[in-house]
Phi, psi and omega in degrees: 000125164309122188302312157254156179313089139003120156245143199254152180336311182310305215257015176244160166293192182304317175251009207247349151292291197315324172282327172316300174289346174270319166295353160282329187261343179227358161286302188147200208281058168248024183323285209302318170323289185332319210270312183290336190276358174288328184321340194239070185335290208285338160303343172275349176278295169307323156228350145311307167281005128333301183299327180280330175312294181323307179291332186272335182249011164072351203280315172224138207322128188328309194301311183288349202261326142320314176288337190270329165304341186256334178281315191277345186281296207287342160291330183248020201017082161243088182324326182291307180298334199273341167269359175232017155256326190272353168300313204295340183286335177289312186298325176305331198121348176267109161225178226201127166240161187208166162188137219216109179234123184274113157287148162270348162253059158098347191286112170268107166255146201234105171214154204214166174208124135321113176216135140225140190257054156289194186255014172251317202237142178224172194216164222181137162201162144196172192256147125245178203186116180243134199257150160214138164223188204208000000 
């Protein structure tokens, strides 16, 4: 059982319907976000509709606006966004294998692989990485 209530489109004001619902049928698998952040009309006005604006006006790329949401979701580990972000980076053309091993004494090893795919170009990269922390 959810701890908060789904609020559904119906229980919002006008406009604050309105972004909900243009963001349930055209961002992607985020009903349920979406559902919770109506407790609060104006974050759903406000940033759902940024994302859908940002997306909608072409001014910075889909691919870029994605690569920024999965970097700041993964700074703040937020598991949830970074699994229902990163498919939309594969439709962009990016993709990203990764693997992460927790020592138990404070130790992180990190390695990680790149890809970007176009149609003139493909790009390769990849990382390691050792964290300690104390």
């Amino acid at each position: 059982m959810a701890r908060v209530r789904d609020i559904g489109s119906a229980e919002l004001p006008p406009e604050a319907r309105e972004v909900y619902e243009r963001f349930v049928a055209g961002y992607g698998p985020f009903r349920n976000q979406v559902a919770v952040f109506a407790h609060s009309p104006p974050a759903v006005e406000h940033l759902m509709g940024l994302l859908l604006d940002l997306r909608q006006s072409g001014t910075i790329r889909r691919r870029h606006l994605e690569l920024a949401i999965v970097a700041v979701s993964k700074l703040n580990e937020c598991h949830y966004c970074v699994a229902h972000h990163k498919p939309m980076l594969m439709v962009e053309g990016l993709t990203s294998a990764g693997a992460e091993l927790r020592l138990a004494n404070g130790v992180v090893l990190l390695a990680k692989f790149d890809g970007e795919f176009a149609s003139h170009s493909s790009t390769y990269a990849g990382t390691g990485t050792v964290r300690y922390a104390w």
